[in-house]
Structures are given as C-alpha cells and as structure tokens.
C-alpha positions in Angstrom: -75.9 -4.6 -11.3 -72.5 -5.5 -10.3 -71.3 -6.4 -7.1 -67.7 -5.7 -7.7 -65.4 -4.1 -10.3 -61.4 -4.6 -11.4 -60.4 -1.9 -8.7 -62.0 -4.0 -6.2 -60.1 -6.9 -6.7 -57.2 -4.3 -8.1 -57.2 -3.0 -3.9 -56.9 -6.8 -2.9 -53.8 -8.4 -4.6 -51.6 -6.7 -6.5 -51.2 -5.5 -10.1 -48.6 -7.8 -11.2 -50.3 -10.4 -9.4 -53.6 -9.7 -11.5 -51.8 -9.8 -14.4 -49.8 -13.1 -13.8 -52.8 -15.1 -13.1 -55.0 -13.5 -16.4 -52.3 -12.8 -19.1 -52.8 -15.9 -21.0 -51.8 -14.1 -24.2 -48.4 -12.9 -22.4 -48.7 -9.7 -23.4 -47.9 -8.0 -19.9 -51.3 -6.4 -19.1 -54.4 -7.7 -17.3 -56.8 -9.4 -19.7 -60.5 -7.7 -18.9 -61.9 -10.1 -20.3 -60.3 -12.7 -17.6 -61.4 -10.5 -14.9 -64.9 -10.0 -16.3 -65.6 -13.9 -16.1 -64.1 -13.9 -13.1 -65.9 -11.0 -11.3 -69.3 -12.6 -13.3 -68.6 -16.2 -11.4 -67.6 -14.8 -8.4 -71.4 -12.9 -8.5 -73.4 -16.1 -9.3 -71.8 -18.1 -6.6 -72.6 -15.2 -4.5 -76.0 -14.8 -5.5 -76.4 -18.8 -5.6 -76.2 -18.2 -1.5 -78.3 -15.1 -1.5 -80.9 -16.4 -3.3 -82.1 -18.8 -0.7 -83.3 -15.8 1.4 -83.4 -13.0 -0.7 -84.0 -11.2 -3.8 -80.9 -11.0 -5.9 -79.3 -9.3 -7.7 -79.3 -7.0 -4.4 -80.5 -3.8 -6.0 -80.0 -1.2 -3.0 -76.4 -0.7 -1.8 -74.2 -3.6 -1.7 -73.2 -4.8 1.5 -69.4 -4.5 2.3 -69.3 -8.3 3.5 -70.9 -9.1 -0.2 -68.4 -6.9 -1.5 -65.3 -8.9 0.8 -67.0 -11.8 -0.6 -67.2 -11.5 -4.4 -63.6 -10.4 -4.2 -62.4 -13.3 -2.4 -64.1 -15.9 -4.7 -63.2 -14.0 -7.9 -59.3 -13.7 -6.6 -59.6 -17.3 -5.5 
C-alpha cells in the first residue's frame, strides 16, 4: 500500500517545479517514473522509522503526519 501518490506531492510544490526536478529527458512533462522512485524511497525511509515500533506497511488509514512526511522526503 502506498503512503502517497503524484497529487500528494502535486498539492506541495508546483507543477513546473515537479517537472524541472524529473524531466531528465527534456521533454516538458513530469517523468512518472521519477516520481514513482521517489514516492517508493520516500516510503522506505518512512517505514525504516516505523518499523522500530510498528507493523509496516501501516495497513489501516494512513496518518496525515505519515502522509506530511513521505511528501517532504520524496520532494526533498
């Protein structure tokens, strides 16, 4: 399960932002792909933290402050 998707980190910066920091190809549109490793890392460093006191991948609802978190390491 996935803590975050592209509109989550879509909402935090903007969309030429997104695009400047994952169009490797120069194309002028956000490279998925990118995002997806991004958004992938962002949720193992994530659950590298939560795994020291719970089960992860957190199956129930995600917490927003997960959620604030996943999209602050993946933008970062």
């Amino acid at each position: 399960m996935s803590y975050i998707t592209q509109a989550d980190l879509a909402a935090q910066i903007t969309d030429s932002e997104l695009i400047q920091v994952t169009d490797d190809a120069k194309l002028g549109i956000v490279a998925t792909s990118v995002v997806s490793k991004a958004i992938a890392d962002a949720e193992a460093e994530v659950n590298g933290y939560l795994a020291t006191k719970y089960a992860v991948p957190i199956a129930a609802t995600v917490p927003d402050l997960v959620k604030k978190l996943c999209v602050d390491v993946a933008t970062y």
